[in-house]
C-alpha positions in Angstrom: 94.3 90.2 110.3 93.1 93.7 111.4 96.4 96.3 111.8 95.7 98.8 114.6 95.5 102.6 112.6 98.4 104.7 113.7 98.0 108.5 114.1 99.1 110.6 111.0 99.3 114.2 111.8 99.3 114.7 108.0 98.1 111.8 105.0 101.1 112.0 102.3 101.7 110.2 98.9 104.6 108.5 101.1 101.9 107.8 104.1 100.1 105.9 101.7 102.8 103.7 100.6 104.2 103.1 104.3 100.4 102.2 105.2 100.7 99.6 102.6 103.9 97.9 103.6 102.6 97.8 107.1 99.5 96.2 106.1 97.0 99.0 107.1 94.2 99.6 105.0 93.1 103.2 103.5 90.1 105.3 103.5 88.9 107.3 100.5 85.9 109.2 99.8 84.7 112.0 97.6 84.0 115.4 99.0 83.3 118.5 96.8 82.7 121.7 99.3 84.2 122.9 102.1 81.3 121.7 104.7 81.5 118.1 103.7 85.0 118.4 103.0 85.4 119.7 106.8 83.4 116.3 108.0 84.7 113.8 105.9 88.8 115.2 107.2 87.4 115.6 110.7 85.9 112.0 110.3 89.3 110.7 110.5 89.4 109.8 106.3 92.8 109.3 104.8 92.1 110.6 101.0 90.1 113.2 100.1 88.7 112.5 96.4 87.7 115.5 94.1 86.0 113.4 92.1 84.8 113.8 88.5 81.6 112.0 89.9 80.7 116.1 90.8 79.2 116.4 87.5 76.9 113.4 88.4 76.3 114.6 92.2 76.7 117.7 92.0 75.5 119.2 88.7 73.1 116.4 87.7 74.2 115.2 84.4 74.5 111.8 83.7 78.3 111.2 82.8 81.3 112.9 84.0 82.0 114.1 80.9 80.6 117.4 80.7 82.3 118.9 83.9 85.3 121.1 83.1 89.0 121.9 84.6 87.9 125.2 85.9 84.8 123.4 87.2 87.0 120.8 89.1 89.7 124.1 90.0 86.8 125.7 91.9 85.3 121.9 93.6 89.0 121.3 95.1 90.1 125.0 96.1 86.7 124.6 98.3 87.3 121.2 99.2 91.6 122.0 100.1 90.2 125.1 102.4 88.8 122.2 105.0 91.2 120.1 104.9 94.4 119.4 108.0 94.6 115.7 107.4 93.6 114.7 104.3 94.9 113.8 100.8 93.3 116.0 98.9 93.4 114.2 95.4 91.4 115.8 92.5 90.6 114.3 89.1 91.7 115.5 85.7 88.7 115.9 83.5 87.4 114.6 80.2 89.4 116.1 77.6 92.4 118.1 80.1 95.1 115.4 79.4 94.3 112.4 76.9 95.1 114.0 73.4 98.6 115.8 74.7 101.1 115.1 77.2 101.3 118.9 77.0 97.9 120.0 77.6 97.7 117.4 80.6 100.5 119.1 82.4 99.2 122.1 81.8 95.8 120.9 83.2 97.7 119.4 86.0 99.6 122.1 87.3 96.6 124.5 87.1 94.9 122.2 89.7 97.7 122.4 91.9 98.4 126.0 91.9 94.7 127.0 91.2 93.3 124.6 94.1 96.4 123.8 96.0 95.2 120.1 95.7 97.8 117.7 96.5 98.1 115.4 94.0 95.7 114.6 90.3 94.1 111.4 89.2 93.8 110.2 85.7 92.0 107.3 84.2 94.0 104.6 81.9 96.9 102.7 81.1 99.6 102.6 78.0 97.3 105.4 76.1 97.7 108.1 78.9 101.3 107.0 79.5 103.6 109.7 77.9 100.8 112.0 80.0 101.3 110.4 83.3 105.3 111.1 82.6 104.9 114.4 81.7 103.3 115.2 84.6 105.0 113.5 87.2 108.5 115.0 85.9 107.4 118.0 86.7 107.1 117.0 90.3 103.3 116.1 90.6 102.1 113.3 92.4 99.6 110.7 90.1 97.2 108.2 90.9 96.2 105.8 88.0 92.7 104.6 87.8 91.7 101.1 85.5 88.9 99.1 85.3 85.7 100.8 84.5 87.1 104.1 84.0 83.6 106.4 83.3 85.4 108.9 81.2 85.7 106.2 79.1 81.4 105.3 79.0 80.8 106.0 75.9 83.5 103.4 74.4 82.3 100.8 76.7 78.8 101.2 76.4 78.4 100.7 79.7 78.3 100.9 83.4 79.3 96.5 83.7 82.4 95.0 85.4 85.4 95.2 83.6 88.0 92.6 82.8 86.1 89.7 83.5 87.1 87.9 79.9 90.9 87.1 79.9 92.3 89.7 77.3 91.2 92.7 79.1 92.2 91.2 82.9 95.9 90.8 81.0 96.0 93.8 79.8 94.7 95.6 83.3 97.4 94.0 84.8 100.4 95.1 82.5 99.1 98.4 82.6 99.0 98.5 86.6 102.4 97.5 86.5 103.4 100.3 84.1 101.6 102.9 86.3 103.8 101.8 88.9 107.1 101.5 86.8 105.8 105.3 85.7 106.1 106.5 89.1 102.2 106.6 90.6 102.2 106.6 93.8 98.4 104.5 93.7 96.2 103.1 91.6 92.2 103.0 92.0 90.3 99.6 90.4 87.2 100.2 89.4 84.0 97.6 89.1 86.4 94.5 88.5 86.5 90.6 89.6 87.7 90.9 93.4 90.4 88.1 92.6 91.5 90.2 89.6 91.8 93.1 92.2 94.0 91.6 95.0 96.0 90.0 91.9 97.0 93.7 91.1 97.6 95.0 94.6 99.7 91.9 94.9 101.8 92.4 92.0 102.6 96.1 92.7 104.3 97.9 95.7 102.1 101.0 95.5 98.6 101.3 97.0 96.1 99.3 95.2 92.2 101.5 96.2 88.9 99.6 95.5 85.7 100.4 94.2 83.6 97.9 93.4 86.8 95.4 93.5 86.4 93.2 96.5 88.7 93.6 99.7 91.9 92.0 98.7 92.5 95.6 98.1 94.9 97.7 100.2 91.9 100.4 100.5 88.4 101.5 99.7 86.9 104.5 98.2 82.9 105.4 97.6 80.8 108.2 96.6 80.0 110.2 99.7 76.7 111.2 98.4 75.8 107.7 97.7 77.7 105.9 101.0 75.6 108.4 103.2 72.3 108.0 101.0 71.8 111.6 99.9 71.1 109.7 96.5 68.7 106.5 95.9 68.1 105.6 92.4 71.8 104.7 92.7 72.0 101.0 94.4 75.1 98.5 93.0 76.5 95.9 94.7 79.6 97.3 96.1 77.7 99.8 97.5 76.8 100.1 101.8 75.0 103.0 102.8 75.8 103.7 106.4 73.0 106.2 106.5 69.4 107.6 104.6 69.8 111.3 105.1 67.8 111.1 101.3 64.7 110.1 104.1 65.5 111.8 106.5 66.8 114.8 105.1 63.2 114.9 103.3 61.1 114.1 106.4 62.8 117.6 108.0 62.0 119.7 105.2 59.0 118.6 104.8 58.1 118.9 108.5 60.0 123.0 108.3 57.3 123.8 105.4 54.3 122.3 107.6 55.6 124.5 110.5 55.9 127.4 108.6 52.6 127.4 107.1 51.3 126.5 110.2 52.8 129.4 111.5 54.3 126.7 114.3 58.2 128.0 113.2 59.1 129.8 115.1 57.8 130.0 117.9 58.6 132.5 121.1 62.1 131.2 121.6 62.7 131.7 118.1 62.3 135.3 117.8 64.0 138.0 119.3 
């Protein structure tokens, strides 16, 4: 049963959690500049994303690995400039908070006074879990993220659903249940079996956000760059693309150059 969306001036952590209990669903995407930053909030979107994913998207490599905290500092302070409604949540990077519960607050708080983001994701469960308190003692909100956590790619060996053999679904689930017992105010599942998913969101009071994890979720997130086809290659099954700007976006520059060489563009209302 469809909830009707109620008008929040502002998206908090505690928005989030009140959205759940009342059983309205959450919108999440990536943004990581201040134009599609200023879209995605105007579109109505109730988390922002700072997404890792920018090193894929944004800088081309092929993991997430590579991109670095002063990388992911300089994506959110241009991403937080655009924002009024939003959630601005940014991702803690490979490296900034797994091997010391010291070094990830550190990390931490440098995205929030750095960015002025509003609250950091990290990916895992028990391993990260003296991180995850660290942090959140010091007043910082957390979202958890398990599944198919692509920090983690090189471990897995790759990009398949997650938890699909019993061990590993057990396991997802006592570690969603210590992120909430930890204090996280959400918890993104990643590429796993949808009944698995809603299982989870189920279990926990805290906002349960899907990617790749069926609709029994309390919310969704995707990719911007891949939900409004700016990339192609990219094409898994949890994936909709509500638009091909990668077409059209090609078509127009293509059609500028033949205009220019043309000497079509511009013409005499285009000159002073």
């Amino acid at each position: 049963m469809s909830v009707a969306k109620k008008q929040y001036k502002r998206i908090t952590v505690k928005t989030l959690v009140d959205m759940k209990a009342k059983g309205e669903k959450i919108s999440m995407l990536t943004a990581y500049d201040y134009t599609m930053a200023k879209i995605v909030d105007g579109a109505g979107i109730d988390v922002i994303l700072v997404g890792d994913s920018a090193s894929n998207v944004m800088a081309g490599h092929e993991t997430t690995l590579p991109i670095t905290l002063d990388h992911m500092i300089y994506h959110a302070s241009s991403v937080v400039r655009a924002v009024e409604r939003a959630l601005v949540v940014v991702d803690l990077p490979f490296g900034s908070y797994q091997s010391d519960p010291k070094e990830a607050l550190r990390s931490a708080i440098r995205i929030m006074k750095e960015s002025g983001g509003h609250a950091v994701k990290l990916e895992g469960g028990k391993e990260v879990k003296d991180s995850i308190k660290r942090i959140l003692n010091a007043g910082i909100p957390v979202m958890g993220h398990l599944g198919l956590t692509p920090q983690s790619i090189y471990k897995f060996g790759t990009y398949t659903v997650r938890a699909k053999e019993d061990e590993e679904a057990e396991k997802l689930k006592e570690d969603a249940l210590m992120l909430e017992r930890a204090g996280c105010f959400s918890i993104v599942l990643e590429k796993i079996p949808a009944k698995l998913a809603q299982e989870v969101a189920e279990s926990v009071s805290i906002p349960v956000i899907g990617i790749g994890a069926g609709k029994g979720v309390d919310g969704q997130v995707l990719v911007l760059h891949d939900m409004i086809g700016m990339t192609h290659e990219f094409n898994p099954r949890f994936l909709r693309r509500y638009m091909n700007l990668y077409e059209d976006m090609t078509n127009a520059i293509s059609q500028y150059a033949k205009d220019v060489k043309s000497v079509d563009f511009p013409n005499d209302d285009e000159q002073y």
